[in-house]
C-alpha positions as CSV (number, residue, x, y, z in Angstrom):
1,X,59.4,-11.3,151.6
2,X,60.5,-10.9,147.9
3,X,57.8,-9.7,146.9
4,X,57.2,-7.1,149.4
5,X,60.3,-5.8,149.0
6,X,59.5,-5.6,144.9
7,X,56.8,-3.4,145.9
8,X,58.1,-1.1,148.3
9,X,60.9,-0.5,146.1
10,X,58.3,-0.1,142.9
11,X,55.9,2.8,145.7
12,X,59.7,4.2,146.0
13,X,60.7,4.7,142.6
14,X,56.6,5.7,141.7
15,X,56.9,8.6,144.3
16,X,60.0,9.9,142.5
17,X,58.0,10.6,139.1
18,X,56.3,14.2,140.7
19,X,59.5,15.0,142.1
20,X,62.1,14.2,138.8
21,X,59.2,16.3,137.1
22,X,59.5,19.0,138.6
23,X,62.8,19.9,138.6
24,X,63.0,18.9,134.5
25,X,60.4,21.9,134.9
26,X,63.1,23.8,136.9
27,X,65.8,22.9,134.7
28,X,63.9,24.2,131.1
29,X,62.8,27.1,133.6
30,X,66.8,27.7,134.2
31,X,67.5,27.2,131.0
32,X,65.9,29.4,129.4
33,X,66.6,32.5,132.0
34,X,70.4,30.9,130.7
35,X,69.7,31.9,126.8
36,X,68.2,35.6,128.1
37,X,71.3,36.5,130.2
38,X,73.2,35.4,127.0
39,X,71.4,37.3,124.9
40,X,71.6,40.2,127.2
41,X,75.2,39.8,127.8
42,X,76.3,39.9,124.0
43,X,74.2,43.3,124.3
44,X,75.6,44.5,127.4
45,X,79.5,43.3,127.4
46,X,80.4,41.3,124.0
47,X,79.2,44.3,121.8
48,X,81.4,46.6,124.1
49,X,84.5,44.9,123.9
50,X,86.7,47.0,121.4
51,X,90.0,46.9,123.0
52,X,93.4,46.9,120.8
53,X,95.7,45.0,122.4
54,X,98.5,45.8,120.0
55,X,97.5,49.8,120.7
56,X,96.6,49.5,124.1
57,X,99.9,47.9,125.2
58,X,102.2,50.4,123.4
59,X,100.0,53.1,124.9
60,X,101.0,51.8,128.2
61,X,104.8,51.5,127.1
62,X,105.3,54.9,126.0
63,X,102.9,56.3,128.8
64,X,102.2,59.8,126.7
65,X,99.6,59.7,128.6
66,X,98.6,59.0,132.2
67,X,97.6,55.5,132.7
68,X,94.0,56.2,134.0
69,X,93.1,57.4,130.8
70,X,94.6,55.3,128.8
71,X,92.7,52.4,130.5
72,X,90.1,54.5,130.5
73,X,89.7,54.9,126.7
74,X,90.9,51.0,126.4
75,X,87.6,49.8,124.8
76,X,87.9,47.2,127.2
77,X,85.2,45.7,129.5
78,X,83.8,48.1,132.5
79,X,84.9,44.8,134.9
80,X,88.3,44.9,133.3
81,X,88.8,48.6,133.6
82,X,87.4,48.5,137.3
83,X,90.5,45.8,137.9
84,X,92.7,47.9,136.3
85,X,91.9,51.0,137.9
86,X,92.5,49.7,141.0
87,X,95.9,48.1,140.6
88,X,96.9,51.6,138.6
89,X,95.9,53.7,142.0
90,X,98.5,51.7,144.5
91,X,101.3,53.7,143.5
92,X,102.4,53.7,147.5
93,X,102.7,49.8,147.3
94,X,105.9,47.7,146.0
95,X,106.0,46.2,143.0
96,X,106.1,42.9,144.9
97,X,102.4,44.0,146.8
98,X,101.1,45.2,143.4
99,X,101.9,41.8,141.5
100,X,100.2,40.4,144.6
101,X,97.0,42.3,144.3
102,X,96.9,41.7,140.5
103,X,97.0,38.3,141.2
104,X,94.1,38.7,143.5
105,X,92.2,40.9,141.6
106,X,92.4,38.1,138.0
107,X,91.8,35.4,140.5
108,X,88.5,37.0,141.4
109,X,87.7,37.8,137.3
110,X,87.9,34.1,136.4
111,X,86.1,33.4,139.8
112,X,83.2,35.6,138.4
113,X,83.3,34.4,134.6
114,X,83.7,30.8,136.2
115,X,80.7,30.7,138.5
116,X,78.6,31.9,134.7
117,X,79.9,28.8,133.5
118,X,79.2,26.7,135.8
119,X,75.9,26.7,136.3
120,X,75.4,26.1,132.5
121,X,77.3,23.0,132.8
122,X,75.5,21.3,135.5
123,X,72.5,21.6,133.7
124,X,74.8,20.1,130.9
125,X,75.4,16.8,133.3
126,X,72.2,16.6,134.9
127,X,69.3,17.4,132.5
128,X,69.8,13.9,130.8
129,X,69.8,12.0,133.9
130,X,66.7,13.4,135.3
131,X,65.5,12.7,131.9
132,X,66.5,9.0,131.9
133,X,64.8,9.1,135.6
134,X,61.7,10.4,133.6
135,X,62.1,7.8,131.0
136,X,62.1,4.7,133.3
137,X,59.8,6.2,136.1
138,X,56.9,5.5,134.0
139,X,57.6,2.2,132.2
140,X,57.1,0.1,135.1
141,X,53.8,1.3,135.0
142,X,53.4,1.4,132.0
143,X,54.7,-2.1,131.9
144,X,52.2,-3.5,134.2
145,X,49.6,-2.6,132.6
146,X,50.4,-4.0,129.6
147,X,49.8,-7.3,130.9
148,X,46.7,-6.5,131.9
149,X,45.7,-5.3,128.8
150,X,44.8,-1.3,130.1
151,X,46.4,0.0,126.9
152,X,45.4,3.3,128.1
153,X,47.8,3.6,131.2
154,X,50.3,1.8,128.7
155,X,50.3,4.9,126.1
156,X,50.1,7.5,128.9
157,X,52.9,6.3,130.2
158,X,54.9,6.0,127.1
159,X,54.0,9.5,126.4
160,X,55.4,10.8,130.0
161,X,58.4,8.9,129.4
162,X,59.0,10.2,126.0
163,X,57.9,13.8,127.1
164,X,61.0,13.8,129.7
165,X,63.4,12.3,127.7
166,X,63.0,15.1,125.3
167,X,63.0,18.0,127.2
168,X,65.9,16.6,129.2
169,X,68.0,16.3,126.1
170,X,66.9,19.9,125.2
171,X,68.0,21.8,128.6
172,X,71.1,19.8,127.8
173,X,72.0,20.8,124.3
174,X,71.1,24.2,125.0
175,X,73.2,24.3,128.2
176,X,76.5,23.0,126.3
177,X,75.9,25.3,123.9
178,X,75.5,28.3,126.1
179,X,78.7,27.0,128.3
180,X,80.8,26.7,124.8
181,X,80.1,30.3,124.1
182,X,80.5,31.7,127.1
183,X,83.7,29.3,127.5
184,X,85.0,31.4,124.2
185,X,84.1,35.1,125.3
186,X,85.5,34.3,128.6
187,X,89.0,32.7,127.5
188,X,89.3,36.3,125.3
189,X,88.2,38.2,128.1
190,X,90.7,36.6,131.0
191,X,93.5,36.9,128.5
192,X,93.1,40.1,127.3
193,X,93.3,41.3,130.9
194,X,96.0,39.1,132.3
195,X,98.3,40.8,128.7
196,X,97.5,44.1,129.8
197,X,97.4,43.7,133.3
198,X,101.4,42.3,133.0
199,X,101.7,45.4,130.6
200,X,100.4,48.0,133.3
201,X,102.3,46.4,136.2
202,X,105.5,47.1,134.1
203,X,105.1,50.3,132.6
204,X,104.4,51.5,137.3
205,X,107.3,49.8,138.2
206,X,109.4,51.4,135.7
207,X,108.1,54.7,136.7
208,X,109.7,53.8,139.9
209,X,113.1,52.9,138.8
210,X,116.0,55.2,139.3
């Protein structure tokens, strides 16, 4: 019965080689789409993102000018001026709705810069558990037929296991380092917005005051 059960759970783990495989193949494949959207992104958005806040936020204090163009001519991100557009056009609303929908409209901007994020970090956690899966797949094996001498299955399978470990350790280096960065832009990005986002709700509602 032991020994049954020592097999079947051996055929178990043995089937799980293709599969753990695979998805390391998935993971580097993820990975690496990970570093061109990086890339991409410091072209596209980091590059872009000129505002002043100092300037910006007097601008929108002494309002000599209207406030759509002053957001428009923020040097801030086209996301960030899309937000602020949009709270700047609810004139009609009270200051109570507009603080409302500002809240809505930054809980939405992390939401976006968060989901970036997060799929960086799982590859974080995971990658070096599917390599340890790819690691110890193999060695029983590998194991086995070290006692029977077949040197050949023995290095093959030291090889796989070696081969996973390392490429599971790579996705996972480059994924915390890609989550780190974008951690960085991000926390700039979410705090430069919230600043002037308190600065615009302001300077409307004191349009609005007798």
């Amino acid at each position: 019965m032991s020994t049954a059960l020592t097999d079947l759970l051996r055929s178990v783990a043995s089937s799980l080689q293709t599969p753990v495989i695979i998805i390391l193949f998935i993971l580097v494949a993820v990975t690496i789409v990970m570093v061109g959207t990086l890339i991409a992104e410091c072209f596209t958005e980091r590059l872009h993102m000129r505002a002043q806040l100092p300037k910006l936020l007097n601008e929108l204090q002494s309002k000599e000018r209207p406030l759509e163009e002053i957001i428009e001519d923020s040097g801030l991100l086209k996301r960030q001026k899309a937000a602020l557009h949009t709270i700047a056009a609810q004139r009609a609303l009270t200051p109570l709705k507009r603080e409302s929908l500002a809240g809505d409209l930054l809980f939405e901007e992390r939401a976006h810069y968060d989901l970036r994020v997060k799929i960086t970090d799982i590859i974080m956690r995971i990658a070096p558990m599917f390599g340890l899966l790819g690691t110890l797949i193999p060695l029983g094996p590998g194991i086995i037929a070290l006692g029977r001498g077949d040197t050949l299955t023995l290095s093959q399978s030291l090889l796989t296991a070696f081969d996973t470990t390392i490429v599971g350790l790579i996705s996972a280096a480059v994924a915390t380092l890609i989550s780190a960065i974008r951690k960085r832009w991000y926390l700039k990005y979410m705090t430069a917005l919230e600043t002037v986002t308190e600065s615009l709700l302001e300077a409307m509602n004191e349009d609005e005051t007798p």
